[in-house]
ZAMARGU-4260 file (C-alpha; in steps of 0.2 Angstrom, whole numbers, plus 5000, padded with zeros to 4 digits):
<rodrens>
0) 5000/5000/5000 | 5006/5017/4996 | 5009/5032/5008 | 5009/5049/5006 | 5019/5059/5016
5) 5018/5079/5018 | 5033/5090/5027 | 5029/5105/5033 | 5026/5115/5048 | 5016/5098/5052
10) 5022/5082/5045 | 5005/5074/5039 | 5001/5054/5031 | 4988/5051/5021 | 4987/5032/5016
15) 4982/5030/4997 | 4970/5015/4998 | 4956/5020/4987 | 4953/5021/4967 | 4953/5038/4968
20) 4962/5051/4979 | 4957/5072/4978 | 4967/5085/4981 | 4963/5103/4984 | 4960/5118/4995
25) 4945/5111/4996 | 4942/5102/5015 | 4930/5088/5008 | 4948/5084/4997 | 4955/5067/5002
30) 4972/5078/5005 | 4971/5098/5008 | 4983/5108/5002 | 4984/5123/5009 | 4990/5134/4995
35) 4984/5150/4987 | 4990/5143/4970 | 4981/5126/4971 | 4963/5126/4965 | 4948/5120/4978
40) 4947/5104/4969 | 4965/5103/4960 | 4965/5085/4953
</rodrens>
C-alpha cells in the first residue's frame, strides 16, 4: 500500500487505499493543500 507523506510546519500521512484520491484547497479533498496557487478541487 502506498503512503503519502507531507513536510511542513506539520508532518502529515495520508494512506492512498482507494481508486481515487482528491486533492485541493477544498476540506471535503482526500488531501488539503493549503496553498493560494492550488485550486479548491485541484486533481
Amino acid at each position: 500500500m502506498l503512503k503519502l507523506i507531507i513536510k511542513g510546519d506539520a508532518k502529515k500521512e495520508v494512506m492512498l487505499d482507494k481508486a481515487k484520491i482528491s486533492f485541493g484547497r477544498d476540506g471535503s479533498n482526500d488531501v488539503v493543500l493549503d496553498s493560494s496557487v492550488v485550486s479548491g478541487f485541484h486533481a
